[in-house]
Backbone as XML, in Angstrom:
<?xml version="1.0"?>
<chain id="A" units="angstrom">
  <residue number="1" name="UNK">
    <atom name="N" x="4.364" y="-10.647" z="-26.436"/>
    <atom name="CA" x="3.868" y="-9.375" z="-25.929"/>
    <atom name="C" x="2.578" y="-9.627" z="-25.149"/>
  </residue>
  <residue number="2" name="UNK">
    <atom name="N" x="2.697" y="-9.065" z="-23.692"/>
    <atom name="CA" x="1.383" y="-9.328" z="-22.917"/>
    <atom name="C" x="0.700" y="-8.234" z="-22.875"/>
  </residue>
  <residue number="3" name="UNK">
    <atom name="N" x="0.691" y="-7.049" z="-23.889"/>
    <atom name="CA" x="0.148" y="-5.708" z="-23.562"/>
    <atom name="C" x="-1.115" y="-5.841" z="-24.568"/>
  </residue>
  <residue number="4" name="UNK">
    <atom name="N" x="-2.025" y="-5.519" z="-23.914"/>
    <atom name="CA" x="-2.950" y="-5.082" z="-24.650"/>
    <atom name="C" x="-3.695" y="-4.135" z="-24.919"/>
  </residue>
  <residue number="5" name="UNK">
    <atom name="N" x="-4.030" y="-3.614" z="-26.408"/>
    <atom name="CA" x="-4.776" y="-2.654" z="-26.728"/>
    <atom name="C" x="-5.874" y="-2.834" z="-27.717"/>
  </residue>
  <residue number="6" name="UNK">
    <atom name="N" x="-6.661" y="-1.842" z="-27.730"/>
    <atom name="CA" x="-8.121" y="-1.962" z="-28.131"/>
    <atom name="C" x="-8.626" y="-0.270" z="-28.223"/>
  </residue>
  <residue number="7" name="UNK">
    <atom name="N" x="-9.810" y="-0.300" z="-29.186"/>
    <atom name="CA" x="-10.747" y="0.469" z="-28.919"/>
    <atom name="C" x="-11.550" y="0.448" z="-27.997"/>
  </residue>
  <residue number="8" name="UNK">
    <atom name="N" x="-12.327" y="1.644" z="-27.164"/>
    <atom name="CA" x="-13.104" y="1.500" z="-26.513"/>
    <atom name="C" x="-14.315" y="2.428" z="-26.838"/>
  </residue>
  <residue number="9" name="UNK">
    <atom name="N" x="-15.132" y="1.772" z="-27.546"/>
    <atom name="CA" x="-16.355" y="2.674" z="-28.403"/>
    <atom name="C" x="-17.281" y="2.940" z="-27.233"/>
  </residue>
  <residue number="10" name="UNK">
    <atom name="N" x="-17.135" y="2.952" z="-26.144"/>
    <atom name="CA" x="-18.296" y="3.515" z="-25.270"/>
    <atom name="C" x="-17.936" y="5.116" z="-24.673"/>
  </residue>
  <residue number="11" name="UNK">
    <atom name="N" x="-16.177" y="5.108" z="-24.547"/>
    <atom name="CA" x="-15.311" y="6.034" z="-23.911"/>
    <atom name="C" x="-14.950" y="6.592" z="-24.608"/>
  </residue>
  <residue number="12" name="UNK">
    <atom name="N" x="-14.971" y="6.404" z="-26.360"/>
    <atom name="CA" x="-14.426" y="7.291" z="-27.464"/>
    <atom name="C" x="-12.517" y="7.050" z="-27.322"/>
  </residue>
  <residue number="13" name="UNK">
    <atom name="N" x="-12.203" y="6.189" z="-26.306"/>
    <atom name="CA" x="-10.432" y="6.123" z="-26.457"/>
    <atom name="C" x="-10.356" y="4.834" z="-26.955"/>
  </residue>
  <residue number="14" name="UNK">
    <atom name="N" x="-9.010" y="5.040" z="-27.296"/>
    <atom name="CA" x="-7.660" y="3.662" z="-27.315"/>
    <atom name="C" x="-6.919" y="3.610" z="-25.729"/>
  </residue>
  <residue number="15" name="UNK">
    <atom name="N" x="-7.245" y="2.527" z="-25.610"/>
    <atom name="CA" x="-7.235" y="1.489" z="-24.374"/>
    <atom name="C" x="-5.654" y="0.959" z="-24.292"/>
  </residue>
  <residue number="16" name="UNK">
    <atom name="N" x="-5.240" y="1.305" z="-23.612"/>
    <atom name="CA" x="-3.947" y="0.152" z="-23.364"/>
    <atom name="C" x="-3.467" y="-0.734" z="-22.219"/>
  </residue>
  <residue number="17" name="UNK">
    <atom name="N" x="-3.110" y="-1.649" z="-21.874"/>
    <atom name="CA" x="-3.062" y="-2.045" z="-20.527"/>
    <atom name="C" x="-1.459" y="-2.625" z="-20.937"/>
  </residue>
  <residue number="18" name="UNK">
    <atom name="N" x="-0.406" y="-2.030" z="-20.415"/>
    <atom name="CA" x="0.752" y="-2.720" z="-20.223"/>
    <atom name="C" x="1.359" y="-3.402" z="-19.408"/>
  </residue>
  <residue number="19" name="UNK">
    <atom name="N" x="1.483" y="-4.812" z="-19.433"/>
    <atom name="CA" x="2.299" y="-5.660" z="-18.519"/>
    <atom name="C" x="3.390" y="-6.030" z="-18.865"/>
  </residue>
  <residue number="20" name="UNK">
    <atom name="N" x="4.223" y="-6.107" z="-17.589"/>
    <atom name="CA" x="5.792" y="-5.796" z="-17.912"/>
    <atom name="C" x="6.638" y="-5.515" z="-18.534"/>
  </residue>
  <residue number="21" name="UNK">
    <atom name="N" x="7.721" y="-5.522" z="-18.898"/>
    <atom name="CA" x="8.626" y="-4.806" z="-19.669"/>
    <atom name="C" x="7.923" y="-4.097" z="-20.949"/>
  </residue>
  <residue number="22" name="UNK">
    <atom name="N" x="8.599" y="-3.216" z="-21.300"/>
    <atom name="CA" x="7.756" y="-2.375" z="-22.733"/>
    <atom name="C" x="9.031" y="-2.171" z="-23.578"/>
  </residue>
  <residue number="23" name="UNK">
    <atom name="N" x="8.976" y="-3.265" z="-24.444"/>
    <atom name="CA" x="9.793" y="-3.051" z="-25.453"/>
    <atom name="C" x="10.013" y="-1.987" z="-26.918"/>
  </residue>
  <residue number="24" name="UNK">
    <atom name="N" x="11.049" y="-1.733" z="-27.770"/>
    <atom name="CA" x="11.015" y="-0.934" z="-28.842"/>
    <atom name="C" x="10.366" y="-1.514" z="-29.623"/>
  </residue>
  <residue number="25" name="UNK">
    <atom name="N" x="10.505" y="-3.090" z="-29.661"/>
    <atom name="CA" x="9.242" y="-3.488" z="-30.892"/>
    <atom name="C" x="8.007" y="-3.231" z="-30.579"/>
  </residue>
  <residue number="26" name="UNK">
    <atom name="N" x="7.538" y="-3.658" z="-29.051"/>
    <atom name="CA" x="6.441" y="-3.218" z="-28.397"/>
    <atom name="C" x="5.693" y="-1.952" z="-28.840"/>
  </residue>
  <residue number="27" name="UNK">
    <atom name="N" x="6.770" y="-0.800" z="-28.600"/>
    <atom name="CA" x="6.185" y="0.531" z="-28.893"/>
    <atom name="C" x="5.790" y="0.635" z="-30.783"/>
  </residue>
  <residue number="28" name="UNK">
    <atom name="N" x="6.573" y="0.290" z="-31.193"/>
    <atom name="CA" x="6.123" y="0.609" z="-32.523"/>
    <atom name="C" x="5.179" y="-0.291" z="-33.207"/>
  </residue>
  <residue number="29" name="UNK">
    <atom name="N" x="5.203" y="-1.166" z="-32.590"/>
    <atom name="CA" x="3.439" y="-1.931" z="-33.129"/>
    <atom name="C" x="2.428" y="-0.940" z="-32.247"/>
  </residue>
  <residue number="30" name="UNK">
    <atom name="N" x="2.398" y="-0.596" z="-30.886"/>
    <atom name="CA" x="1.369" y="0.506" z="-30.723"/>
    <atom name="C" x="1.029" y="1.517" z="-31.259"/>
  </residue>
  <residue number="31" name="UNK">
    <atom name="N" x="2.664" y="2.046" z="-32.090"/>
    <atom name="CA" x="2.085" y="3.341" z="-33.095"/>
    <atom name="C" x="1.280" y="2.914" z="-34.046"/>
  </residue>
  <residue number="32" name="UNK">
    <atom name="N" x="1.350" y="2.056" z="-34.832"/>
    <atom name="CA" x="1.112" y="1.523" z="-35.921"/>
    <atom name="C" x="-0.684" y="1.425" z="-35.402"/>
  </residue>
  <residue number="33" name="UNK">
    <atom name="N" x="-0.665" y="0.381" z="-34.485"/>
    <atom name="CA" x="-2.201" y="-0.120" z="-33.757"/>
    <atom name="C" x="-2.764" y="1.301" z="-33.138"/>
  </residue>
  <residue number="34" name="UNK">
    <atom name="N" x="-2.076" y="1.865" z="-33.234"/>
    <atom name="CA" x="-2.875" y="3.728" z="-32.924"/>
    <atom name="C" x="-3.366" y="3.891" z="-34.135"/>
  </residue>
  <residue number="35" name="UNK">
    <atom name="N" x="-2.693" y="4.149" z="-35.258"/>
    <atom name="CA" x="-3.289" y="4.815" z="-36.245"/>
    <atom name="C" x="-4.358" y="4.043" z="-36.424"/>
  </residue>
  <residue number="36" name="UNK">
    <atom name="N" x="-3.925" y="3.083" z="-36.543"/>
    <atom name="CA" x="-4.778" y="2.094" z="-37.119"/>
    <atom name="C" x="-6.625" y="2.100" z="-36.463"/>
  </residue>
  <residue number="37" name="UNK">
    <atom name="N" x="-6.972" y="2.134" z="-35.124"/>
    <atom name="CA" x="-7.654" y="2.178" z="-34.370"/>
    <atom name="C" x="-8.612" y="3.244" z="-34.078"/>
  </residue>
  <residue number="38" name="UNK">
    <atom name="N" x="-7.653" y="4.609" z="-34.564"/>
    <atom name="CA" x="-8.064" y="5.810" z="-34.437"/>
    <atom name="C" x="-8.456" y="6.616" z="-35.360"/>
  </residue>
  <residue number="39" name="UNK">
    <atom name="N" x="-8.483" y="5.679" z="-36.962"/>
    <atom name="CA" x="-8.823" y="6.308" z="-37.847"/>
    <atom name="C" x="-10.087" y="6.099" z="-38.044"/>
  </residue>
  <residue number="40" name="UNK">
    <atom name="N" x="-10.527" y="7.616" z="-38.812"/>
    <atom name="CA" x="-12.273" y="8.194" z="-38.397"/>
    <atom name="C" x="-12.551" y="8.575" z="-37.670"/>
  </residue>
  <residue number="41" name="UNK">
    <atom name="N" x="-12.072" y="8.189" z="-36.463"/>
    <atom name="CA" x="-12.513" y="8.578" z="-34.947"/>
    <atom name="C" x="-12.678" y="9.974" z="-34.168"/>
  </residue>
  <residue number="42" name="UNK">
    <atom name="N" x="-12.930" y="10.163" z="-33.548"/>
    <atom name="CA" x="-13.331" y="11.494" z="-33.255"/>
    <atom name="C" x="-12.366" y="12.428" z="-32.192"/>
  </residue>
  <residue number="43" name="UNK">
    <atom name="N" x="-11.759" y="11.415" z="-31.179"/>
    <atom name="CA" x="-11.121" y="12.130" z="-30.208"/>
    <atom name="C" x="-9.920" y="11.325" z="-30.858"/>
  </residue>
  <residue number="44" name="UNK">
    <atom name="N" x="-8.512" y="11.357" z="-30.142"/>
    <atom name="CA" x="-7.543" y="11.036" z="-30.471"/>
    <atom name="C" x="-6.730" y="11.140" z="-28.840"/>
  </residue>
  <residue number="45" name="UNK">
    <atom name="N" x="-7.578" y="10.233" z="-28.404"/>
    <atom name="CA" x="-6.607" y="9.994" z="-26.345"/>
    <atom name="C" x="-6.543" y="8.494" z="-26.404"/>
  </residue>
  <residue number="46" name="UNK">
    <atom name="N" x="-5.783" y="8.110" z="-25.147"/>
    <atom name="CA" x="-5.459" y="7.169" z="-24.920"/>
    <atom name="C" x="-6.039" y="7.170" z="-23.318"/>
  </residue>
  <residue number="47" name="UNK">
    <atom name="N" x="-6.153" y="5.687" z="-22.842"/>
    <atom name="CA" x="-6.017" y="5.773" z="-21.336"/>
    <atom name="C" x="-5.214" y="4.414" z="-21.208"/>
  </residue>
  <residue number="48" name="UNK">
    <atom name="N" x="-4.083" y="4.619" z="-20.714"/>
    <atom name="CA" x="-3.264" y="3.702" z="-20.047"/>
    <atom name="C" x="-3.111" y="2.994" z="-19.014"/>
  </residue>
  <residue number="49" name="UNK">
    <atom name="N" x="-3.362" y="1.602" z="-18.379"/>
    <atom name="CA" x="-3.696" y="0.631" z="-17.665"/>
    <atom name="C" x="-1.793" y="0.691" z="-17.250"/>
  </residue>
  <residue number="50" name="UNK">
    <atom name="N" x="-1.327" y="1.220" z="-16.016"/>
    <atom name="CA" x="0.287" y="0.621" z="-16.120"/>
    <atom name="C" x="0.136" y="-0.123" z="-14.676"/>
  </residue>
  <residue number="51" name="UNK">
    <atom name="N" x="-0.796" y="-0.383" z="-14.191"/>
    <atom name="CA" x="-0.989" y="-1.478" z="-12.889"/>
    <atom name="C" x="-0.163" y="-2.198" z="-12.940"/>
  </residue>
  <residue number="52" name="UNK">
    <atom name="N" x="0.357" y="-2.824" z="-14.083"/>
    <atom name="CA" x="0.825" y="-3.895" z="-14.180"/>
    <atom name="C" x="2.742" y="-4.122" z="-14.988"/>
  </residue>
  <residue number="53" name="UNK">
    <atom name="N" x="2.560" y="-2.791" z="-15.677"/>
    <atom name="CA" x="4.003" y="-2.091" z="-16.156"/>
    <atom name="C" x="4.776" y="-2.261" z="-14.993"/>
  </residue>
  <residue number="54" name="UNK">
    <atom name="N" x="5.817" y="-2.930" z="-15.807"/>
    <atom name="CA" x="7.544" y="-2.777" z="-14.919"/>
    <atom name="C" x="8.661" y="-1.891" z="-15.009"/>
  </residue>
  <residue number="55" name="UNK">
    <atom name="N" x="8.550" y="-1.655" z="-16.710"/>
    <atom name="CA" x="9.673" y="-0.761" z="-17.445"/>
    <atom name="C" x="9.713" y="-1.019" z="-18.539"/>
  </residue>
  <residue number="56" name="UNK">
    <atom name="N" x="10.450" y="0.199" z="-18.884"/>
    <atom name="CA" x="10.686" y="0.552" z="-20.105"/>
    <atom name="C" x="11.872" y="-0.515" z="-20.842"/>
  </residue>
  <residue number="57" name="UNK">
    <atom name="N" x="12.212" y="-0.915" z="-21.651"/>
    <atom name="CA" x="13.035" y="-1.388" z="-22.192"/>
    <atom name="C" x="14.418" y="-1.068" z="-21.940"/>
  </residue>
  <residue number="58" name="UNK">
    <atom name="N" x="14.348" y="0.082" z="-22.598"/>
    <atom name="CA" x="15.646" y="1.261" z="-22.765"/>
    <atom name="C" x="15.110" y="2.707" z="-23.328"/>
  </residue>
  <residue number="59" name="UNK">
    <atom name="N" x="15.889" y="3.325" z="-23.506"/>
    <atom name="CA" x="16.198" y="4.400" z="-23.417"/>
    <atom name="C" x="15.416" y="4.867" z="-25.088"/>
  </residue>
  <residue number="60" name="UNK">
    <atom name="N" x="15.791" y="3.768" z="-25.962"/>
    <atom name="CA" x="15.629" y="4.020" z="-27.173"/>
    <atom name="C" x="13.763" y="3.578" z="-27.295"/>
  </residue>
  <residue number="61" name="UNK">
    <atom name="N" x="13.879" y="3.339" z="-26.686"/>
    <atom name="CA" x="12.619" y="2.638" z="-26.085"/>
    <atom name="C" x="11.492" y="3.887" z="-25.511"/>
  </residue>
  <residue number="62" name="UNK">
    <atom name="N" x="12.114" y="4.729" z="-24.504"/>
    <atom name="CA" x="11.360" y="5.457" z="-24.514"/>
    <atom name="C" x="10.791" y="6.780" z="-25.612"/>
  </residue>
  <residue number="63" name="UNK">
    <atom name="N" x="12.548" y="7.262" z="-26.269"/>
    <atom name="CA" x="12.052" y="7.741" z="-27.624"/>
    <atom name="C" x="11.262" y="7.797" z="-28.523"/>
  </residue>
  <residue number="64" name="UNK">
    <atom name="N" x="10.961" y="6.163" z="-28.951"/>
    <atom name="CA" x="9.985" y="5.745" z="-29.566"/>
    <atom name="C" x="8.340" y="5.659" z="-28.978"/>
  </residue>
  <residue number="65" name="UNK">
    <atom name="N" x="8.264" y="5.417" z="-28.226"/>
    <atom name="CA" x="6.923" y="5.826" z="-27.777"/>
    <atom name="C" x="6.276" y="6.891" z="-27.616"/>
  </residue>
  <residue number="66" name="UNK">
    <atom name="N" x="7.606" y="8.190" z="-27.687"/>
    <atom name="CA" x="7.239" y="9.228" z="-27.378"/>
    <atom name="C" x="7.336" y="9.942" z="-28.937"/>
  </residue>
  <residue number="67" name="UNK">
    <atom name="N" x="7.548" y="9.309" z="-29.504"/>
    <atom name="CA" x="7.227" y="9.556" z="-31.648"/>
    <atom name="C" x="6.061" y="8.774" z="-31.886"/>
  </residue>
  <residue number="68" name="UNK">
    <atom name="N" x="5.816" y="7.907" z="-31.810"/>
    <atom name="CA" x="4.815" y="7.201" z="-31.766"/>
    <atom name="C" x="3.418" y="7.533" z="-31.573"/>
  </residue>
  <residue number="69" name="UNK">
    <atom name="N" x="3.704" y="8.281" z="-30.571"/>
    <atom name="CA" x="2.174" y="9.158" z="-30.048"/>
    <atom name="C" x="2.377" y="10.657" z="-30.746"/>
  </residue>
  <residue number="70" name="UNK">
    <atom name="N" x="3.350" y="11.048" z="-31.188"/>
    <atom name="CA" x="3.406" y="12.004" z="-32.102"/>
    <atom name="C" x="2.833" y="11.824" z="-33.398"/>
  </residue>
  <residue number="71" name="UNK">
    <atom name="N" x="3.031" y="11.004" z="-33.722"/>
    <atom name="CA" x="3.210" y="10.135" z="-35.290"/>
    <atom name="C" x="1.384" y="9.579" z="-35.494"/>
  </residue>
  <residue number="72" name="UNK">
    <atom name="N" x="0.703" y="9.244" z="-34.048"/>
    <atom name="CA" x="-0.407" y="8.932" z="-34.296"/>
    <atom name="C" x="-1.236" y="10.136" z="-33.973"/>
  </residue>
  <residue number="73" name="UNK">
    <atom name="N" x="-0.853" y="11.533" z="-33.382"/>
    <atom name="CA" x="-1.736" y="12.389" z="-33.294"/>
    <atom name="C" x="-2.236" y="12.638" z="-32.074"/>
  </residue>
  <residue number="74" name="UNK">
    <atom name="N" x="-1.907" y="11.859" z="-30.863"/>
    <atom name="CA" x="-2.472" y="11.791" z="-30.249"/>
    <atom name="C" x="-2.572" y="13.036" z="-29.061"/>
  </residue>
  <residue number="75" name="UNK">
    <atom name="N" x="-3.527" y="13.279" z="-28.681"/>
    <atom name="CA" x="-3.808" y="14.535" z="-27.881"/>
    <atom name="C" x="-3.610" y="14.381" z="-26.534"/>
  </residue>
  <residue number="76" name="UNK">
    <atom name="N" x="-4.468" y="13.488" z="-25.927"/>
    <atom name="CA" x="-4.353" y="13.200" z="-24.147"/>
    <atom name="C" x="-3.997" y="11.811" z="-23.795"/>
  </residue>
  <residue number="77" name="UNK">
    <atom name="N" x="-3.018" y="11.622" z="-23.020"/>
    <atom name="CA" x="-3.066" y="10.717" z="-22.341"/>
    <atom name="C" x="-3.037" y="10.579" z="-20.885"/>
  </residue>
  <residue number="78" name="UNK">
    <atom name="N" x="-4.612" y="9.718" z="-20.603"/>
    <atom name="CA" x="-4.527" y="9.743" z="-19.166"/>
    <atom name="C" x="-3.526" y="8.368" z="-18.644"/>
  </residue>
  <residue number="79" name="UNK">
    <atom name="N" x="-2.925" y="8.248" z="-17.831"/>
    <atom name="CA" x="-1.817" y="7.244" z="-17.448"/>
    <atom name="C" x="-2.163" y="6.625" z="-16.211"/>
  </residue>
  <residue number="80" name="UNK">
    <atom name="N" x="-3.039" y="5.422" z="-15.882"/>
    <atom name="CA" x="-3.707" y="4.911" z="-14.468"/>
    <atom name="C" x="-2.838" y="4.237" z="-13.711"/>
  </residue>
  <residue number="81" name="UNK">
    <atom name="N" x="-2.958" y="4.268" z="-12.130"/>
    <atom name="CA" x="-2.058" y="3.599" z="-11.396"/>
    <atom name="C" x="-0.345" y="3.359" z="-11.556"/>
  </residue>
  <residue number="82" name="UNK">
    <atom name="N" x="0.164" y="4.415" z="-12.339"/>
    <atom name="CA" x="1.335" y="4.207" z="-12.656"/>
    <atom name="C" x="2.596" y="3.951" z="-10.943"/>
  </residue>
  <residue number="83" name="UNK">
    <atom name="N" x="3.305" y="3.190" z="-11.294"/>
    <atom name="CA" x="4.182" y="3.184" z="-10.179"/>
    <atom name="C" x="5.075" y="4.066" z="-10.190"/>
  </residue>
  <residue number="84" name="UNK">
    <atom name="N" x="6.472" y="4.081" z="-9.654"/>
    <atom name="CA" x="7.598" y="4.803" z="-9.260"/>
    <atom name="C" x="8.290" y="5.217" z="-10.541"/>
  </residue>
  <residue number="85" name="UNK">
    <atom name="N" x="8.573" y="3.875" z="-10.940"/>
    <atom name="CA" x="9.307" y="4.052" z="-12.549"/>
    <atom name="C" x="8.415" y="4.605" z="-13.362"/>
  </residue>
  <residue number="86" name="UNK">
    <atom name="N" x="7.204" y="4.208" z="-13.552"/>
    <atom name="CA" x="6.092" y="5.022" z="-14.682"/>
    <atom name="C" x="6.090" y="6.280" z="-14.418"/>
  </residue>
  <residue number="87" name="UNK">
    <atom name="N" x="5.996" y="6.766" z="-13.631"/>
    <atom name="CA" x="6.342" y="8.374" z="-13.162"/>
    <atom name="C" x="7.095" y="8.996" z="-13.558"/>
  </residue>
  <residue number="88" name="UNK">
    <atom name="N" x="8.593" y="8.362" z="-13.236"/>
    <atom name="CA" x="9.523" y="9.047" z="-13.510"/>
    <atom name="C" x="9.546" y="8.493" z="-15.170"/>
  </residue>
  <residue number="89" name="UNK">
    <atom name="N" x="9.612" y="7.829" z="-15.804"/>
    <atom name="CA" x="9.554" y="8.066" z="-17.318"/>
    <atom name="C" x="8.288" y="8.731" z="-17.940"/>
  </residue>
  <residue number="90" name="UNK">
    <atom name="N" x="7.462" y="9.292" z="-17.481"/>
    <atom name="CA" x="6.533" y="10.266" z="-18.043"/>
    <atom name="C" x="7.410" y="11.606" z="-17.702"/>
  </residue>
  <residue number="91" name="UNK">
    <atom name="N" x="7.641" y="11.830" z="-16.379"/>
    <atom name="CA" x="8.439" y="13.005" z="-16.163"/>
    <atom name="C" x="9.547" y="13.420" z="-17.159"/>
  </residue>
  <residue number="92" name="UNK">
    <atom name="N" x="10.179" y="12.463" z="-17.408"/>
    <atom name="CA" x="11.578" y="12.614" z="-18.267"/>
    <atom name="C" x="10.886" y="12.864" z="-19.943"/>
  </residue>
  <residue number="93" name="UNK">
    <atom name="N" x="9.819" y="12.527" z="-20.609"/>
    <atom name="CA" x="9.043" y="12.716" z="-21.862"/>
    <atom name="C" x="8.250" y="14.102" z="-21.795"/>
  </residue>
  <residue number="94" name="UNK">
    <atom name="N" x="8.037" y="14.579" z="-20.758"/>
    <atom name="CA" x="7.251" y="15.675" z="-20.690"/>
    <atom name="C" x="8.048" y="16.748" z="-20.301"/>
  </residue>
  <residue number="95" name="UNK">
    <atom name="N" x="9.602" y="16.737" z="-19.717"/>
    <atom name="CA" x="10.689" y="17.343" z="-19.443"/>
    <atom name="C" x="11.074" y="17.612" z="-20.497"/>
  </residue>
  <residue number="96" name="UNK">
    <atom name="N" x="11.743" y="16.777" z="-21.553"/>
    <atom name="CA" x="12.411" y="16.971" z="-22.678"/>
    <atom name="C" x="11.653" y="17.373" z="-23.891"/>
  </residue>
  <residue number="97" name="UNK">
    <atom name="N" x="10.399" y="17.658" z="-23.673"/>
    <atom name="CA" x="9.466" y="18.060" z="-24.461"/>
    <atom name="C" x="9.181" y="17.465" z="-26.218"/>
  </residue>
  <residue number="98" name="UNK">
    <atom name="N" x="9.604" y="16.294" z="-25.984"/>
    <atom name="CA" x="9.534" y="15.462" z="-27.373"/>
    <atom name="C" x="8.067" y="14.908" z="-27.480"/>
  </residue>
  <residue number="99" name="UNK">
    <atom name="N" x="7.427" y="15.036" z="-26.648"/>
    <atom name="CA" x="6.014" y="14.370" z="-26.031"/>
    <atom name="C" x="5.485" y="15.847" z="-26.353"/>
  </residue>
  <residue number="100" name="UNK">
    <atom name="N" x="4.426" y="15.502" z="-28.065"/>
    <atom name="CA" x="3.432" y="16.493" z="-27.889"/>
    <atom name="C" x="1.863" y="16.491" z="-27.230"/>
  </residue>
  <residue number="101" name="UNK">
    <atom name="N" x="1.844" y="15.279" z="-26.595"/>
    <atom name="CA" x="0.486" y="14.924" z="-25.927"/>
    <atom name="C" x="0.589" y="15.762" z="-25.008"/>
  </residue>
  <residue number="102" name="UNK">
    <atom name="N" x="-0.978" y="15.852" z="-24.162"/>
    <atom name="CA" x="-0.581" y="16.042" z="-22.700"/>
    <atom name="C" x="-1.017" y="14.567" z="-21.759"/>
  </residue>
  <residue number="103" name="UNK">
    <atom name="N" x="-0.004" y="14.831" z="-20.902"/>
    <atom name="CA" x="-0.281" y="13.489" z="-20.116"/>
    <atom name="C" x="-0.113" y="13.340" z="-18.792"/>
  </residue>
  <residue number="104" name="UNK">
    <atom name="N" x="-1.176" y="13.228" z="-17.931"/>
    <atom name="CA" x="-1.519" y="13.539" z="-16.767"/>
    <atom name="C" x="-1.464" y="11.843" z="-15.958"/>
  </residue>
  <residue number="105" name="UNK">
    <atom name="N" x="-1.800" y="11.726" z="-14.606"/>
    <atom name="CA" x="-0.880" y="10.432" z="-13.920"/>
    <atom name="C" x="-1.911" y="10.130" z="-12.714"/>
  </residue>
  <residue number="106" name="UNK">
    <atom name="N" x="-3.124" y="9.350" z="-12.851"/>
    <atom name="CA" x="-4.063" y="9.367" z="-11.969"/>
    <atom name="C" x="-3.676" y="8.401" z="-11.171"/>
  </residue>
  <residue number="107" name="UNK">
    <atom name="N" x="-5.001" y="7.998" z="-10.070"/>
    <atom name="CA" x="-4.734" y="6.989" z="-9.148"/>
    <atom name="C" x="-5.940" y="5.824" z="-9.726"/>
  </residue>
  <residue number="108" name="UNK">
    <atom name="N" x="-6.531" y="6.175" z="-10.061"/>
    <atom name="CA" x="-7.934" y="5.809" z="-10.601"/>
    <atom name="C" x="-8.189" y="5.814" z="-12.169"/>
  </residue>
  <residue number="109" name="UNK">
    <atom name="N" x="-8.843" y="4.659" z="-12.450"/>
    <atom name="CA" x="-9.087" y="4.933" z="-13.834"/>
    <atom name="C" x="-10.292" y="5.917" z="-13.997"/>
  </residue>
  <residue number="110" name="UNK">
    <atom name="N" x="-11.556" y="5.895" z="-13.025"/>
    <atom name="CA" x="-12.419" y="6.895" z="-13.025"/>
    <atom name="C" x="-12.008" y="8.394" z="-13.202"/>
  </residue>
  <residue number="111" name="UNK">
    <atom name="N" x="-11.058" y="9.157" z="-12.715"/>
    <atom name="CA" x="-10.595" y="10.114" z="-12.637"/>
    <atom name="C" x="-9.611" y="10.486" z="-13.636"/>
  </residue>
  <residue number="112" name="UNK">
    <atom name="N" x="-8.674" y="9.286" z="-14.557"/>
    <atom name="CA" x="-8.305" y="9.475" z="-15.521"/>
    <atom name="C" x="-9.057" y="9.868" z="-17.225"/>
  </residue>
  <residue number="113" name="UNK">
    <atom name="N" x="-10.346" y="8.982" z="-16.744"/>
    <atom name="CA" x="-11.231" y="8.902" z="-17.695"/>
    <atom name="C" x="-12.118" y="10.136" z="-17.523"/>
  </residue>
  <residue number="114" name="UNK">
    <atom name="N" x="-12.270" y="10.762" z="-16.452"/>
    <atom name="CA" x="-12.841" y="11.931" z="-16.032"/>
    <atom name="C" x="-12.016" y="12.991" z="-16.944"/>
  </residue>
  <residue number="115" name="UNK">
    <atom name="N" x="-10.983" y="13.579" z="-16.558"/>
    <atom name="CA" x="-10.010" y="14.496" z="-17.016"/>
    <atom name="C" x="-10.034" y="14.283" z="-19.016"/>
  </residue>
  <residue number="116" name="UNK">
    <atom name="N" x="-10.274" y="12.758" z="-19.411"/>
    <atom name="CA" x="-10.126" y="13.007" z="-20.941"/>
    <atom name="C" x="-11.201" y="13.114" z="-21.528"/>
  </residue>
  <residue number="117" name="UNK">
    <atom name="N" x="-12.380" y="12.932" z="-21.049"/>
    <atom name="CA" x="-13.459" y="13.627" z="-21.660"/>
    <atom name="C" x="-14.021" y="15.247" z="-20.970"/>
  </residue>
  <residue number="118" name="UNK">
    <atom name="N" x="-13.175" y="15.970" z="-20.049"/>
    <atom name="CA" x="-13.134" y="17.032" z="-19.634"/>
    <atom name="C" x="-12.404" y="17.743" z="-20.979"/>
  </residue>
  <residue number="119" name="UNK">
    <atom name="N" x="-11.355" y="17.348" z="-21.840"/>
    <atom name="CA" x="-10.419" y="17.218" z="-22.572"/>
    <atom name="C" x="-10.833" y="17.368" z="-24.064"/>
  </residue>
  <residue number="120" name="UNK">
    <atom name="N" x="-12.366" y="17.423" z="-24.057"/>
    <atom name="CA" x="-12.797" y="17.538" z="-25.654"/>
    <atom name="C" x="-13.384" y="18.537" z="-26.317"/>
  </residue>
</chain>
């Protein structure tokens, strides 16, 4: 797994940066590394690095990520530089309304990070 995540105690989020494929095991060690990260904490967002994202696994794949962020609570996610495919699989999670976050699709991480502390 080349994805990485972290706290970011200056920004109050969980950090993610995904590179290429995003697997079902993938996603459910992030739920897990959500809770995990976010407990005590004060806000409950994410900001997502997909510069570097290719795709989703599958299908079952996207399910799970989209429980996952249910399962950890999570409130906002800002989503940076996403491409063609990242788009359209946020569209399809926020369509089918299984995605209780909200999750918005910047060009910029400044402006993503703008919108989630607008968000508190």
């Amino acid at each position: 797994m080349e994805h990485k995540v972290w706290y970011d105690d200056e920004l109050k989020v969980v950090r993610l940066d995904m590179v290429g494929i995003f697997s079902t095991e993938d996603a459910r060690f992030m739920g897990k590394k959500f809770i995990e990260l976010l407990e005590g904490k004060p806000y409950r967002q994410v900001v997502i690095d997909l510069k570097a994202f290719k795709n989703m696994e599958n299908r079952e794949t996207r399910s799970v990520s989209s429980e996952v962020l249910n399962q950890a609570g999570i409130t906002h996610v800002a989503a940076i530089g996403a491409n063609a495919t990242a788009r359209m699989i946020a569209k399809i999670l926020l369509k089918l309304g299984t995605m209780k976050s909200d999750l918005e699709l910047f060009g910029t991480f400044e402006s993503g990070v703008k919108w989630i502390e607008k968000n508190r």
